[in-house]
C-alpha positions as CSV (number, residue, x, y, z in Angstrom):
1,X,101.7,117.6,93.4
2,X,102.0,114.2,92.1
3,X,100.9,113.8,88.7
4,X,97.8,111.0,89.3
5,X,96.9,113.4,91.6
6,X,95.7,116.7,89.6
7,X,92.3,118.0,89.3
8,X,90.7,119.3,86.9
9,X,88.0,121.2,85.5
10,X,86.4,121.0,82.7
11,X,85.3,124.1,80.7
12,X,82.8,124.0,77.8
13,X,81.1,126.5,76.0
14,X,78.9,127.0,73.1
15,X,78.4,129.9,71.3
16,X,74.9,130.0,69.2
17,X,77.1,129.7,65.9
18,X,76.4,127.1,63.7
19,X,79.2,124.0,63.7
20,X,80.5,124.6,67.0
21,X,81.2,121.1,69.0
22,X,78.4,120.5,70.9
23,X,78.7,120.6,75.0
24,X,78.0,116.9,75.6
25,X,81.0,116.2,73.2
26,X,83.0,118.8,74.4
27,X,82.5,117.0,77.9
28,X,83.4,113.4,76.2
29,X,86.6,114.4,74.9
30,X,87.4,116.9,77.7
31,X,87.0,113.7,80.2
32,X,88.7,110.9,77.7
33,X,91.7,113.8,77.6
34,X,91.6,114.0,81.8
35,X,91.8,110.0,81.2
36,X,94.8,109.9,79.3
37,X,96.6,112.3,80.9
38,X,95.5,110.8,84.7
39,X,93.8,114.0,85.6
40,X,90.3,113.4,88.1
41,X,87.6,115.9,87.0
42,X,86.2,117.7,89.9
43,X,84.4,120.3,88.3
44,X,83.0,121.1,85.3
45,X,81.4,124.6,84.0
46,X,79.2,125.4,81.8
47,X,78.4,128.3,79.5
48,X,75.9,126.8,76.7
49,X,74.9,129.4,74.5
50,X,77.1,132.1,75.6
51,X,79.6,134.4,72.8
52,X,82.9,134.7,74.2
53,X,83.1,137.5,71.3
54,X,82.1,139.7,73.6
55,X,82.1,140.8,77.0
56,X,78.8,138.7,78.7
57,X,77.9,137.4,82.0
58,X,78.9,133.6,82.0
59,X,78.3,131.8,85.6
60,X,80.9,129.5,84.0
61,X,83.1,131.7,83.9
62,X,83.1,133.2,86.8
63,X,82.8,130.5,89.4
64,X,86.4,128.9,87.4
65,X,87.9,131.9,87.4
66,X,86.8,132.1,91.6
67,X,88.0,128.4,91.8
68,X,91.4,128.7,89.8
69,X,91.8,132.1,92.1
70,X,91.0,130.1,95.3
71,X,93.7,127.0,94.6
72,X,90.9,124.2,94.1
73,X,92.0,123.5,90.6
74,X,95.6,122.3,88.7
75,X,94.3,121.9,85.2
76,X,91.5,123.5,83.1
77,X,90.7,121.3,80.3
78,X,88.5,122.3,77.3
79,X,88.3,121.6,74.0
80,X,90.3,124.8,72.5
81,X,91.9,127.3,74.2
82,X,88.8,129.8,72.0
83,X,86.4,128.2,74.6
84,X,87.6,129.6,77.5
85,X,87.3,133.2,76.1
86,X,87.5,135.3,72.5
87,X,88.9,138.2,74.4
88,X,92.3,139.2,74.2
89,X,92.0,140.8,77.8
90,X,90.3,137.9,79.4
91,X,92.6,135.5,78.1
92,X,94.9,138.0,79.7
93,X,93.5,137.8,82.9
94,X,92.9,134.0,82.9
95,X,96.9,133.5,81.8
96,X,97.9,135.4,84.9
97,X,95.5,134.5,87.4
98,X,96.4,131.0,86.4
99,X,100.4,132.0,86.4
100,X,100.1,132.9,89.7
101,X,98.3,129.8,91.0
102,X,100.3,127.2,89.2
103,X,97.2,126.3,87.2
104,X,98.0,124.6,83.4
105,X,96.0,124.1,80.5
106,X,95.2,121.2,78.0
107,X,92.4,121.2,75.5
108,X,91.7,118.6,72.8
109,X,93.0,120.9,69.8
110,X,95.8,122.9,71.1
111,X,97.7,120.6,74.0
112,X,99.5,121.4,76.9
113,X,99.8,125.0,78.1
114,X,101.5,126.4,80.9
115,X,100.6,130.4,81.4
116,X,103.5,130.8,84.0
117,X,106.2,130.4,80.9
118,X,107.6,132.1,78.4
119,X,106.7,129.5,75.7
120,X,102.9,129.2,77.4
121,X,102.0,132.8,77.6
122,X,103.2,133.0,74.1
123,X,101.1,130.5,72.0
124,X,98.7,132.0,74.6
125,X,98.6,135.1,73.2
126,X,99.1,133.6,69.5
127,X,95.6,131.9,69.5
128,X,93.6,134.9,71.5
């Protein structure tokens, strides 16, 4: 797909913790990062005041991971990679269900990601 063509989601969740970037800034930079990197938004979830320390219903959640699973989306963006999930196993399960549908990552603090290779599932599996 041609680059000026990718969507995106963004992904932004806040934990109750104190010091966490707030979901109206994660949105800001999420969009400013799309921007730069000629990415259109066409979704964004949300998850405000959900833990991703452990295992909790997040609509967020769930309707990107349904999206990414369905082929709507090319790029999740967020502002770390933490925000999509704490889990070891559900980073797990994001990294291959996003493998598998050619899906990439880029968040604010970490970069570019791609799950599907070597390098990607790596530093994946580095900050989880």
């Amino acid at each position: 797909m041609n680059e000026t063509h990718r969507r995106g989601a963004l992904y932004l969740r806040m934990s109750k913790s104190k010091g966490e970037v707030k979901i109206e800034q994660q949105e800001a930079q999420g969009r400013a990062l799309a921007s730069a990197h000629d990415i259109e938004v066409t979704e964004i979830y949300v998850d405000d005041g959900v833990s991703a320390y452990v295992f909790a219903d997040r609509p967020g959640w769930a309707q990107m991971m349904a999206d990414v699973q369905a082929g709507r989306l090319d790029v999740l963006i967020a502002q770390a990679e933490d925000r999509f999930t704490r889990q070891p196993m559900e980073k797990e399960t994001l990294a291959a269900l996003c493998a598998g549908s050619g899906v990439t990552w880029l968040t604010v603090n970490d970069g570019a990601l791609d799950p599907a290779t070597a390098d990607g599932a790596f530093f994946s599996t580095l900050r989880a």
